[in-house]
Every structure is written in C-alpha cells, then in structure tokens.
Backbone as CSV, one residue per row, in Angstrom:
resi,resn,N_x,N_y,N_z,CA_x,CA_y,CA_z,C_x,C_y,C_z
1,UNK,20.062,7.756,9.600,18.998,8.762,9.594,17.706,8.194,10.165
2,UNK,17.521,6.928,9.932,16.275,6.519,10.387,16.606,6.473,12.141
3,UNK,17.337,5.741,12.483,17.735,5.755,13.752,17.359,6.978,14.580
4,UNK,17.920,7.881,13.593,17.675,9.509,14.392,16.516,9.769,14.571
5,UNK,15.648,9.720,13.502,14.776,10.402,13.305,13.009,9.639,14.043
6,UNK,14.109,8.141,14.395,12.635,7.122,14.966,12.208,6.847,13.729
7,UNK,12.260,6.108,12.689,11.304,5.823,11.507,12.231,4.355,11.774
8,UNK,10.739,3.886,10.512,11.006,2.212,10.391,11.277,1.294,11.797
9,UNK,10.317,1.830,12.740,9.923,0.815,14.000,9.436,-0.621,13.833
10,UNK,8.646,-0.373,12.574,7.895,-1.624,12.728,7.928,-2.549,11.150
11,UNK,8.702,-1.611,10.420,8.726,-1.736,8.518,10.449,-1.609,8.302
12,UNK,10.815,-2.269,7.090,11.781,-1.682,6.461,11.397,-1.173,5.138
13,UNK,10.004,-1.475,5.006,9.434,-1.011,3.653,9.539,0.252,2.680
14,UNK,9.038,1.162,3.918,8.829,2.780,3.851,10.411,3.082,3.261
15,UNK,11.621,3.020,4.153,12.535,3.552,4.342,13.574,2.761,2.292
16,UNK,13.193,1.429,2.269,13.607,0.726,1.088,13.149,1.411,0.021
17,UNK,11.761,1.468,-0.302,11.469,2.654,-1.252,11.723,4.006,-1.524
18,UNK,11.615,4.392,-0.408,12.456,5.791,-0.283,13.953,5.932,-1.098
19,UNK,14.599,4.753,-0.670,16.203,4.235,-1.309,16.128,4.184,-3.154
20,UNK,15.545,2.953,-2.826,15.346,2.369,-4.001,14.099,2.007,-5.327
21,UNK,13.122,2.270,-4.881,11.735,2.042,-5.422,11.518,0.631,-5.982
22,UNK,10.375,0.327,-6.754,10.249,-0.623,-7.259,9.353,-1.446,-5.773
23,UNK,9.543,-2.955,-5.811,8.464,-3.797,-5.069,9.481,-4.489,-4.379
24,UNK,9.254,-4.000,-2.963,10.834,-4.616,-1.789,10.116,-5.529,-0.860
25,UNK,10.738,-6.323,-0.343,10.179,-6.963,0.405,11.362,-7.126,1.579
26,UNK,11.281,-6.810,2.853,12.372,-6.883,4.281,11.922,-7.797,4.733
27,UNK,12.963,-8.067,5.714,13.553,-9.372,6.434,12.589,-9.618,7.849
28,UNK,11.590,-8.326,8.342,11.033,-8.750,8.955,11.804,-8.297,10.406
29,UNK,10.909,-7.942,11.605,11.331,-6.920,12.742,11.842,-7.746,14.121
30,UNK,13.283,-7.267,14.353,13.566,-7.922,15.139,13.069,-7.264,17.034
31,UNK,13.221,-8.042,17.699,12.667,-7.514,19.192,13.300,-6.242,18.937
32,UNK,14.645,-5.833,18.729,15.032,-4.412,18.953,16.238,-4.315,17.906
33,UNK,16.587,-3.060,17.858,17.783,-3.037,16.891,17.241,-2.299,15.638
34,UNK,18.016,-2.128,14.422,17.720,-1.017,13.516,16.250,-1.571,12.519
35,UNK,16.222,-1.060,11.457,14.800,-1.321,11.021,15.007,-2.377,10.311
36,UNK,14.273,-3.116,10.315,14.394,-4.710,8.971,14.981,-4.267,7.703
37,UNK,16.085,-5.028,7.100,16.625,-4.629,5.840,15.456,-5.182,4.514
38,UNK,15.587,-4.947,3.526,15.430,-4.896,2.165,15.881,-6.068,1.841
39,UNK,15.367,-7.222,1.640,16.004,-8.634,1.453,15.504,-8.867,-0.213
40,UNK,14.587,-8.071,-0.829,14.604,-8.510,-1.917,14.120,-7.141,-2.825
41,UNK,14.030,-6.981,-3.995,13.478,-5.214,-4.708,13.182,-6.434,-6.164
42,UNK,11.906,-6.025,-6.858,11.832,-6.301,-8.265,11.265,-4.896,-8.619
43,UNK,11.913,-4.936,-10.112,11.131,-3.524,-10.946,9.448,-3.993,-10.958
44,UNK,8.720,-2.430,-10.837,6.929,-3.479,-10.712,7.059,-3.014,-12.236
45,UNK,6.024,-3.648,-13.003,6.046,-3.630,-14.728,5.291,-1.998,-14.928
46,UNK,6.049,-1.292,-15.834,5.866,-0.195,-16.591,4.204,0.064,-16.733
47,UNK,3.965,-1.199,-17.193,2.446,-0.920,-17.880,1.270,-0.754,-17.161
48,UNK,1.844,-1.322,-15.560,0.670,-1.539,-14.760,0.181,-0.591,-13.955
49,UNK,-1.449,-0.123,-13.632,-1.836,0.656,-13.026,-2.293,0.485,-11.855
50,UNK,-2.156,1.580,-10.501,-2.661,1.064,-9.457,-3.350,2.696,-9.192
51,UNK,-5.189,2.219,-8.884,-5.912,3.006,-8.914,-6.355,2.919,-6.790
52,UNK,-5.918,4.332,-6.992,-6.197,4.748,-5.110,-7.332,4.870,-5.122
53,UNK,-7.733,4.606,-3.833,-9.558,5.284,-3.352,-8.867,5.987,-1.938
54,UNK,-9.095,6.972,-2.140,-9.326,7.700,-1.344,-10.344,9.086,-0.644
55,UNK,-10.597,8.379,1.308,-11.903,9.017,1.523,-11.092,9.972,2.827
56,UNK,-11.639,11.265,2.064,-10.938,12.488,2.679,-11.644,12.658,3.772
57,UNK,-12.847,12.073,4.115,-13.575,12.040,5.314,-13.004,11.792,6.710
58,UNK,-11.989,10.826,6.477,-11.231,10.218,7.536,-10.081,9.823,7.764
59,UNK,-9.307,9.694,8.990,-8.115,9.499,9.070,-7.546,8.429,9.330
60,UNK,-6.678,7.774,8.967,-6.061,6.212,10.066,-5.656,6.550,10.757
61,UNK,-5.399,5.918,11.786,-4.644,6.066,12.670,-3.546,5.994,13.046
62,UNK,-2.889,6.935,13.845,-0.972,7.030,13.833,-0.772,7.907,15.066
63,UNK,0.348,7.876,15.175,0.695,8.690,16.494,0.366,7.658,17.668
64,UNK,0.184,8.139,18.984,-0.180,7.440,20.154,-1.614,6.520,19.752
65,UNK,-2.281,6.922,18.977,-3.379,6.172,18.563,-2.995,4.923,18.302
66,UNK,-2.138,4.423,17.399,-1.386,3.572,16.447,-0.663,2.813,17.458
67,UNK,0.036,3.428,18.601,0.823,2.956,19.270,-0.557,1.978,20.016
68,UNK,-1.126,2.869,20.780,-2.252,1.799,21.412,-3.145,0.652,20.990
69,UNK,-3.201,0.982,19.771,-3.837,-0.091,18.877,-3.071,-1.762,18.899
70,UNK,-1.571,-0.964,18.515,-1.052,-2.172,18.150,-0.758,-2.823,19.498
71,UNK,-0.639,-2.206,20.649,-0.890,-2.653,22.106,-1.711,-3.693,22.379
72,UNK,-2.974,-3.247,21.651,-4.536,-3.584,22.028,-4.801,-5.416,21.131
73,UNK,-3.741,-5.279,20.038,-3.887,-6.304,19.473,-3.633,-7.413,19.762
74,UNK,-3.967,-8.857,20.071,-3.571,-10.306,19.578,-2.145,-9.854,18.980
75,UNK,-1.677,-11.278,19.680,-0.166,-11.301,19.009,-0.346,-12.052,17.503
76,UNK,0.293,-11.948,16.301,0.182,-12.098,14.987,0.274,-14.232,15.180
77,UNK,-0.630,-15.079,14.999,-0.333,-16.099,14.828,0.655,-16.924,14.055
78,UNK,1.553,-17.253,14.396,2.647,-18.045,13.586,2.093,-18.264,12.366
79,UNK,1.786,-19.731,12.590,1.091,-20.369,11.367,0.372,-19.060,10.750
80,UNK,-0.122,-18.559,10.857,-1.211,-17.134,9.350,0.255,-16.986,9.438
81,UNK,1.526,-16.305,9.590,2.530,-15.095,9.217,3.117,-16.251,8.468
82,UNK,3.261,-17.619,8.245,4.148,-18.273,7.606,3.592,-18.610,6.292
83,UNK,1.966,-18.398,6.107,1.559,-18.551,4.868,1.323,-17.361,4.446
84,UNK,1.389,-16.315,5.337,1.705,-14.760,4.350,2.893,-14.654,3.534
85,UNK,4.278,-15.495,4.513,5.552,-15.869,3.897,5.055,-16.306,2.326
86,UNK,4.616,-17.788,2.834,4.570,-18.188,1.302,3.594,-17.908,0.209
87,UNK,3.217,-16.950,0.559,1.613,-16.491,-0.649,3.156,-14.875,-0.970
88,UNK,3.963,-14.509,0.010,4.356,-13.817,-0.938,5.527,-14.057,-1.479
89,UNK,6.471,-15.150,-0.747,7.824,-15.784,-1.747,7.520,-16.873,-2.604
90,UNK,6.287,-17.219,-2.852,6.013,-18.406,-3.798,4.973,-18.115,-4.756
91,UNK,4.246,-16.881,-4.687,3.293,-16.564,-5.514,3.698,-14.854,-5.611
92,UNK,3.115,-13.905,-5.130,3.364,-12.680,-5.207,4.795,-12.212,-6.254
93,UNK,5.782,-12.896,-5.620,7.374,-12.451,-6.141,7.465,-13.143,-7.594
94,UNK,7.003,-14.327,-8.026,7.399,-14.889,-9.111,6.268,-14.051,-10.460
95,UNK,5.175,-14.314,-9.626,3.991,-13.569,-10.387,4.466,-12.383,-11.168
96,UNK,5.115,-11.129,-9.951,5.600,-10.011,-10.231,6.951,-9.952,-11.469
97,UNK,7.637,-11.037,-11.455,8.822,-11.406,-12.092,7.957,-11.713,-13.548
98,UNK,7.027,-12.349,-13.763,6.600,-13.099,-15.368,5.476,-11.935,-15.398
99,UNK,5.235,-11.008,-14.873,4.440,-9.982,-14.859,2.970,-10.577,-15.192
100,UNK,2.831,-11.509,-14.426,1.453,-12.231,-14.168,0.442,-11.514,-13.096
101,UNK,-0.538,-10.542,-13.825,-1.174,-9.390,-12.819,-2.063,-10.356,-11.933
102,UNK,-3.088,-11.679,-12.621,-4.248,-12.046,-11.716,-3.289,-12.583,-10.774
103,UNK,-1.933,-13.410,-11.041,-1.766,-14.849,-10.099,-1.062,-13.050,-9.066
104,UNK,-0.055,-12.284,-9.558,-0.080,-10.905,-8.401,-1.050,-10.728,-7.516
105,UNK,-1.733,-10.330,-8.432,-3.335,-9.663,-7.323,-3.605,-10.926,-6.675
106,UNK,-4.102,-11.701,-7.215,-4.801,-12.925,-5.881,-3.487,-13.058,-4.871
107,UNK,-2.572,-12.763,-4.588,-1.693,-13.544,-3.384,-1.382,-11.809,-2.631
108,UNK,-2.166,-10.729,-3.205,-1.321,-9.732,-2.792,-3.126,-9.511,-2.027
109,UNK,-4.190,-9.725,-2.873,-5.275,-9.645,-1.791,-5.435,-10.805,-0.673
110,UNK,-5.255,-11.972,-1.117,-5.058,-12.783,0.020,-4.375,-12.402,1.341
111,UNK,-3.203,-11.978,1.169,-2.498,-11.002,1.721,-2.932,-9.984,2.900
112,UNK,-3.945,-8.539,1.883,-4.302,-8.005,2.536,-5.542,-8.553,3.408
113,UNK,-6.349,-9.601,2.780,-7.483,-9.811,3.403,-6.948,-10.385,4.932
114,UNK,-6.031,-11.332,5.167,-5.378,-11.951,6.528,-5.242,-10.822,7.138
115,UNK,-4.685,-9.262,6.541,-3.997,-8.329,6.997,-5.118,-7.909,7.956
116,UNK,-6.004,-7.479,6.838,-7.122,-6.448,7.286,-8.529,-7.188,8.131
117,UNK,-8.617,-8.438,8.181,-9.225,-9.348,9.022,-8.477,-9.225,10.678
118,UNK,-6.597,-9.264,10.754,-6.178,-9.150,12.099,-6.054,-8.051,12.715
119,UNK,-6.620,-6.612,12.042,-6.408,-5.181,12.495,-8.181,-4.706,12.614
120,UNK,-9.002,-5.891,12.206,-10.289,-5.334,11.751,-10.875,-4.806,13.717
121,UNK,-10.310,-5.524,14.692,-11.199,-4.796,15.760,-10.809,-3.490,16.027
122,UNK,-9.508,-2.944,15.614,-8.922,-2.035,16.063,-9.282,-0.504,14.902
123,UNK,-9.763,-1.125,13.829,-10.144,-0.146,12.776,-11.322,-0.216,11.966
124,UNK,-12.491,-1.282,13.179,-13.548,-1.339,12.538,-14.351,-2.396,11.164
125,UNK,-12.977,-2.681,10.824,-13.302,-4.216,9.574,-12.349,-4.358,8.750
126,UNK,-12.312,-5.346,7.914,-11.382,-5.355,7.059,-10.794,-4.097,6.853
127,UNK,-11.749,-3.085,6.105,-11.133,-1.749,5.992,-11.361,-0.653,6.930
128,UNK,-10.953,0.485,6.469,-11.044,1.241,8.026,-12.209,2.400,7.507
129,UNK,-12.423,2.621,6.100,-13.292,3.453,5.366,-14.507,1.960,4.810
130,UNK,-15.536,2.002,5.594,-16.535,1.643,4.728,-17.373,2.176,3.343
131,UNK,-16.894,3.524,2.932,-16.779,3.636,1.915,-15.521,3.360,0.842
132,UNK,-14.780,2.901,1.478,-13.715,2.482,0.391,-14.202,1.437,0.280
133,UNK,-14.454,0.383,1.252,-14.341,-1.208,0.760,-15.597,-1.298,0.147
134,UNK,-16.634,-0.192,-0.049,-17.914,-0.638,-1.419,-17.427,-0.598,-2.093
135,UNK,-15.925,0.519,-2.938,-15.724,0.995,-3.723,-14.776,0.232,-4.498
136,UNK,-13.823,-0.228,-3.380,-12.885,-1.751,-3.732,-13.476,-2.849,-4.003
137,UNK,-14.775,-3.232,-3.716,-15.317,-4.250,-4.039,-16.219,-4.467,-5.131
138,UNK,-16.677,-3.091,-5.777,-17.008,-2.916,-6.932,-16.198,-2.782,-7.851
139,UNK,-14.674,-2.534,-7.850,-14.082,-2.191,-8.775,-13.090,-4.075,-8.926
140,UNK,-13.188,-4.430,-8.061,-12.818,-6.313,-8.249,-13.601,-6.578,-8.825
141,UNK,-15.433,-6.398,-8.485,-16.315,-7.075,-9.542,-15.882,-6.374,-11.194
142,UNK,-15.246,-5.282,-11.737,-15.311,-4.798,-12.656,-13.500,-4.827,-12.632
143,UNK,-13.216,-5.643,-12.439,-11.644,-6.400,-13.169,-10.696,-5.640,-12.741
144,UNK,-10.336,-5.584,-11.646,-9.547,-4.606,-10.708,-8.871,-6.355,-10.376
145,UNK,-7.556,-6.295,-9.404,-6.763,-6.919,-9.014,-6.094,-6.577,-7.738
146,UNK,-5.683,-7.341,-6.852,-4.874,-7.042,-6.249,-5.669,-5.925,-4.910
147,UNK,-6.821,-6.248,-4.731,-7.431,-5.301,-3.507,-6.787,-5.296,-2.021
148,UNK,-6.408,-3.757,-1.873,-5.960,-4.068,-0.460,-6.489,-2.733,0.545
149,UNK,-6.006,-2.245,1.080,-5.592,-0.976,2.025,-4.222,-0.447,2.364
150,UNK,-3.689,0.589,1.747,-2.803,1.034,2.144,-2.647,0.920,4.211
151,UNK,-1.573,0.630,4.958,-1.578,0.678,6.182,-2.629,0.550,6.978
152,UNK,-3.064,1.835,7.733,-4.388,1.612,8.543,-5.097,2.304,7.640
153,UNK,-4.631,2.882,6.483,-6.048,3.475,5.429,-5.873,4.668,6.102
154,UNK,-6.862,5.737,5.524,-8.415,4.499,4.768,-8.112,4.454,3.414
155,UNK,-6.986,4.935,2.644,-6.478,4.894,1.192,-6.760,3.384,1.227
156,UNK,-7.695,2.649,0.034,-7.117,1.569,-0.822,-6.434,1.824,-2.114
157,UNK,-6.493,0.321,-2.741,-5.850,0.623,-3.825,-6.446,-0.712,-4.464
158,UNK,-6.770,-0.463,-6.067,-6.679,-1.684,-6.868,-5.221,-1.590,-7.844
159,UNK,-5.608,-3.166,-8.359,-4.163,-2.854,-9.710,-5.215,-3.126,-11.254
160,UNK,-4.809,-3.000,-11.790,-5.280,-2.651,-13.446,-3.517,-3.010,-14.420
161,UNK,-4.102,-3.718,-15.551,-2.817,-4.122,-16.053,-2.815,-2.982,-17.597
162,UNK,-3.230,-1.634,-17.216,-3.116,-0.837,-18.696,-3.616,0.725,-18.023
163,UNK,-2.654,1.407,-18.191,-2.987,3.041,-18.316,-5.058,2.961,-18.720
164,UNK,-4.896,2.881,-19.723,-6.213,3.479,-20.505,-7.523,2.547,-19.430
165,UNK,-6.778,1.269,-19.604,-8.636,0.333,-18.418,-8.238,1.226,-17.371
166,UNK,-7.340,1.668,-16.312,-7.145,1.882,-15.516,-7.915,3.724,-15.515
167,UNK,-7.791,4.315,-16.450,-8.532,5.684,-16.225,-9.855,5.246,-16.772
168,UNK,-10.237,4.091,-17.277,-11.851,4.423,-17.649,-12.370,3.948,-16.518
169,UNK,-11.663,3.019,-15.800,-12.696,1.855,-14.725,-12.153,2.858,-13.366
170,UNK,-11.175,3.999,-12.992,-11.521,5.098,-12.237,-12.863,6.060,-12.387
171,UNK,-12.882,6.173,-13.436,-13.919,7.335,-13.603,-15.153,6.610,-13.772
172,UNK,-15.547,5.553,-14.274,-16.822,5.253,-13.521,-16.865,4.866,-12.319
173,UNK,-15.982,4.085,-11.931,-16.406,3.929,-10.250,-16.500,5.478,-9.498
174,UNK,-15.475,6.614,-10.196,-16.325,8.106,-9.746,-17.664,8.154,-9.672
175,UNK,-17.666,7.990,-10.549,-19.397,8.263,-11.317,-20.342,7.444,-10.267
176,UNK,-19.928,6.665,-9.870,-20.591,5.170,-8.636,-20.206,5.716,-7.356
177,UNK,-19.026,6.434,-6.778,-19.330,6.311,-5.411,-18.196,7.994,-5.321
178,UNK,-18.301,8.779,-5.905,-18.215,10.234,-5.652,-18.683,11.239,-5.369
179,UNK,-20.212,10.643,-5.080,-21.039,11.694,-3.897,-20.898,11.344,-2.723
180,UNK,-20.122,9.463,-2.106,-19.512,9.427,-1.148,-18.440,10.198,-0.159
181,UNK,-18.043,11.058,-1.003,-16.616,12.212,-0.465,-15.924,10.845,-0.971
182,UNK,-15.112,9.857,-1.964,-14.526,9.139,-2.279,-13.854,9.823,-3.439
183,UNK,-12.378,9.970,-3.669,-11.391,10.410,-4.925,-11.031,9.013,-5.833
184,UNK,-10.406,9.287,-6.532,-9.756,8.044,-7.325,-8.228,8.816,-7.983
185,UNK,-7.114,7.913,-8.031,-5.913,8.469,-8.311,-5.586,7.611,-9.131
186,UNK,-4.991,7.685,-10.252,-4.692,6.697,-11.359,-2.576,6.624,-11.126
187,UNK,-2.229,5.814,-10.431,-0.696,6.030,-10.353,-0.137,5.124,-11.417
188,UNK,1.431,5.028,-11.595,1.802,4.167,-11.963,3.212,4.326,-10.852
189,UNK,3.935,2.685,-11.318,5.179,2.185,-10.110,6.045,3.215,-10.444
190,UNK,7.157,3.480,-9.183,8.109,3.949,-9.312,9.472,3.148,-9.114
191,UNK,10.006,2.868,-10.326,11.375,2.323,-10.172,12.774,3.162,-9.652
192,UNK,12.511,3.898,-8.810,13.635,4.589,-8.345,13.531,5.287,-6.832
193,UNK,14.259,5.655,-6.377,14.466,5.986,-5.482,13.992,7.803,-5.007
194,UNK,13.547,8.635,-3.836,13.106,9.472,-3.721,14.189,10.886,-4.535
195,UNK,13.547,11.809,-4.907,14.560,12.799,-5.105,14.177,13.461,-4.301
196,UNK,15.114,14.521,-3.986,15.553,15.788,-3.166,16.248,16.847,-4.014
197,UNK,15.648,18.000,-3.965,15.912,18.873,-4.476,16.182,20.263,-3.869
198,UNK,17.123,20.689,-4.427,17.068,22.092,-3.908,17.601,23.407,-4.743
199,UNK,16.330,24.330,-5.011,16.756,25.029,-5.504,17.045,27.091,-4.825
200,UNK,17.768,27.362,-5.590,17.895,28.762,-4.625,16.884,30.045,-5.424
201,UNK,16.856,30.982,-5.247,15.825,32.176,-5.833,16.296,33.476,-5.347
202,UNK,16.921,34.184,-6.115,17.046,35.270,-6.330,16.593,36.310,-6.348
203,UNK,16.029,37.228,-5.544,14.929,38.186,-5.755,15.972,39.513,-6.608
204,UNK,14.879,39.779,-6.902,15.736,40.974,-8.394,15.288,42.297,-7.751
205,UNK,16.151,42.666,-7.915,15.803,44.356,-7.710,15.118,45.640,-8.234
206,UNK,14.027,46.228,-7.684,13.409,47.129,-8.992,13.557,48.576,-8.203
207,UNK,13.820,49.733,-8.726,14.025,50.748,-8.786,12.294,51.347,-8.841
C-alpha cells in the first residue's frame, strides 16, 4: 500500500505507527527501494504526557515545497547522523525501557536540536514557528522534557511525566502565549496500531 500510494519516501516511521504504535525506530533510507523497516517498537509509558503547541497561523512545508527544500539542503554529515545513532540506541531507547523521562527528554532534545539546527536555513531556525519555540522554551524552563518539533512543524511538543502536571503546565503556558494564535493539546502515547472503521446508516422511512 505504501508503494502504491508513494508514502514513506523518506521515513518508515509514519507508516510503523500506523501498524503498530508505541515508540519505533527504522532502519534508515536506502538510495531506492521500499520504505525503511521498523527495526525496533517499545510501549511509551502509560503515565506520560506529551503537550503539543500548536500555531494555526502557519504551515510547514510539504508538497513540491518540501521536495525543494530538501534539494536545497547540505547533505546530512556522517559523523552528526552517527551520534544521533547513539544518543538514540544508547540513551533515548534504554531511558524509554526504565521509563527514565529526564535521561528520555535530554537525548530526544539533543536530537531534535541537531535536527532543527540542519533544516534551520530552509525553515527559518531551529523551529519553523517563532512562536512555538518562545513557548517550548518556556515550558523547559517550567519542567517540560524532551523539546522538539514535530517534522517541519510548526507543531512542537514537550513531554511531562503525569496527566495532572501536564494539564496545569498547558494551561498556564495558555495563559502566557495564547494571544499569540498558539493552542496547547494535552495527548497521551498510543500503544496500538490505527483503526479503521466502517459503519453503514440506514435512512428510515416516514410517511
């Protein structure tokens, strides 16, 4: 299906969650051929919260945009992609396993920061919403974890290790940057795979 449909060009991520949910990590994109497999899945922990920022103001970029960008870019330096390797098979994955949120978050922002430092000419800076990254960076000073950007954004996201910190430290950072046009979404992980549903409807007859 992916084949058909052109998905997972550049990820096996998208398409693994879709499958399976939980925290996957693929094998990484070959010159050509089907999408990178799913080389590893952990359950993410029940308890933990991951709070979105999202700025409805703006869009990332995708489509031919996306295509040109990644055109436009520097090729990814070895050496940085081999310590992204190991910040996420030597820290990130074990972290996630003993459900260790700071040693998580520090290797998963480290992470994004390399990320969003090698895309920053093409989307403007680390992040692609300068109102998100006030908003991400206030909510790290106020015990957030794990700061990143969803893709090209401008969605970020923090992590929070509790339902309840996680809706109070949303709603004040509302209260702080929601005359920005900035939302806040309080999620939690999904350990499973997408559903599909289908139901039928009957229209009834009236006289």
């Amino acid at each position: 299906m992916a084949r058909k449909l052109n998905r997972g060009a550049r990820s096996g991520i998208g398409l693994g969650l879709f499958t399976q949910g939980g925290f996957v990590v693929d094998g990484g994109r070959k010159d050509e051929g089907d999408p990178p497999l799913v080389i590893s899945r952990i359950e993410f922990p029940a308890q933990w919260r991951v709070i979105l920022v999202m700025d409805k103001t703006y869009k990332g970029l995708h489509g031919e945009q996306e295509k040109r960008a990644f055109a436009a870019l520097p090729k990814f330096p070895e050496a940085r992609a081999a310590h992204l390797c190991q910040l996420a098979l030597m820290q990130a994955m074990p972290s996630l396993v003993e459900q260790d949120l700071p040693g998580f978050g520090a290797a998963i922002h480290a992470i994004q920061q390399t990320v969003g430092d090698h895309f920053a000419p093409a989307q403007g800076g680390r992040f692609a919403s300068h109102h998100v990254a006030s908003a991400l960076a206030w909510l790290a000073r106020n015990g957030a974890e794990g700061i990143g950007q969803s893709s090209w954004g401008p969605t970020g996201f923090a992590l929070i290790d509790s339902e309840i910190q996680a809706r109070s430290l949303a709603r004040a950072a509302y209260n702080e940057f929601g005359t920005e046009g900035l939302e806040f979404m309080v999620c939690s992980g999904r350990n499973r795979g997408a559903e599909i549903r289908t139901e039928a409807y009957r229209a009834q007859a009236h006289s």
